[in-house]
N, C-alpha and C positions, 0 to 999 in steps of 0.2 A: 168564382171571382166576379163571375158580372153582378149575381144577386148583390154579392158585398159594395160593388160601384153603385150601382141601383139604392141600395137603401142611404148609402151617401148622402146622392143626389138628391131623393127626396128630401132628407134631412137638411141640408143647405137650402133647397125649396121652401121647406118649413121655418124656418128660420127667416127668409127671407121674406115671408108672409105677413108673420108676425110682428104684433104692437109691441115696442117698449114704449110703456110711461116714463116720464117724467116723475121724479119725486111730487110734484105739485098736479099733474094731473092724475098721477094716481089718488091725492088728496079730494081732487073735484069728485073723480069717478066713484070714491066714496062716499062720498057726502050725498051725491046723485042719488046712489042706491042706500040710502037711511043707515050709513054705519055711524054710531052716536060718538060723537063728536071727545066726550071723556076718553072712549078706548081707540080712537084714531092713530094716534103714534105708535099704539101695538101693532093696530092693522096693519099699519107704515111699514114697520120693521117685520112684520110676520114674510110679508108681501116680496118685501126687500130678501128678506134670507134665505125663503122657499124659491123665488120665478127669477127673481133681479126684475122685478114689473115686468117679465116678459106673457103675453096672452098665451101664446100657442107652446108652454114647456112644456115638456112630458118628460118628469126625469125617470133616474134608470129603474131598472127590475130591481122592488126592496128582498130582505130575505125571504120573506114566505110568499116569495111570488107574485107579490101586486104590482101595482105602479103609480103615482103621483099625477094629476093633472092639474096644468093653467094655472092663471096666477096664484092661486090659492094651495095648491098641488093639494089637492083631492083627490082621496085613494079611492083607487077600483072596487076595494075586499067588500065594503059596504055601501060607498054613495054614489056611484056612478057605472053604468054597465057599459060593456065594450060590444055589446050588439046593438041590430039596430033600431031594437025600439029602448025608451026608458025604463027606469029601472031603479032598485035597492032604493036607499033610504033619501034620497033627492029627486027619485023619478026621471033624471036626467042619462043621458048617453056620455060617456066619457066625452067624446067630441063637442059636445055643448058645450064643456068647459075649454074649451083650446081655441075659444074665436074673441074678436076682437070685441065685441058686445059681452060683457062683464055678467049681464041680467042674471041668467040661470047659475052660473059662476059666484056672484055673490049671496043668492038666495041661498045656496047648497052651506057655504062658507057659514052662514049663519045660524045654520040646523045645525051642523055641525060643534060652532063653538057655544052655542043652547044648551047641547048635551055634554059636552067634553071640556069646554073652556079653551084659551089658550095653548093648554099642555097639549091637544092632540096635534100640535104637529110640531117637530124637533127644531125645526129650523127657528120657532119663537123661545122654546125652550132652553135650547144653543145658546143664542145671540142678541136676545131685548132681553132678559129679566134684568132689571136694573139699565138698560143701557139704550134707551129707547132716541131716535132719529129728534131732529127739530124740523118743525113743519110751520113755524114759527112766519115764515114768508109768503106762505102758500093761503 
């Protein structure tokens, strides 16, 4: 019972920690880190569907045992290691991608959609094909 309080806790901590963007400042924070401007309202929507613009998400255990990180929700299986040095095909620590500085977060996101496109992650595949956010203001 206390381990189960305990992981709460931190989890309300994490949470609490964490950036959500703004639809428009997740726009700046792209454009900051060189996402081209034609695939922009993917990113938007990719962003939107995977984190809710949250920094620090970690969502749950997928079936074959990985897990998703940070805005981008970057899996464990291949771009990000859960020790503590870097690692797999981003060189990054899972933890680099769950902080409020985007840097290594979007560089991985980009290796990423290089090799995979869009389709590798469900939450784009879901919920922007055809149906993509207006950024129109931002």
């Amino acid at each position: 019972m206390k381990s189960l309080c305990l992981v709460f806790v931190f989890a309300i901590f994490l949470q609490c920690e964490s950036k959500q963007f703004s639809r428009c400042e997740l726009v700046h924070q792209l454009r900051s880190h060189g996402f081209p401007e034609d695939k922009m309202r993917d990113w938007v929507c990719l962003v939107e569907s995977e984190s809710s613009r949250t920094t620090h998400y970690i969502g749950k255990v997928n079936r074959n045992g990985s897990r998703d990180y940070g805005l981008f929700q970057i899996n464990d299986k291949y771009w990000c290691s859960n020790t503590s040095t870097a690692g797999k095909d981003c060189n990054v620590t899972c933890n680099d991608l769950v902080t409020d500085d985007i840097t290594k977060a979007a560089k991985c996101a980009k290796k990423v959609y290089k090799r995979h496109g869009f389709n590798a992650w469900y939450g784009w595949k879901n919920k922007c094909q055809g149906s993509l956010p207006d950024i129109s203001s931002c």
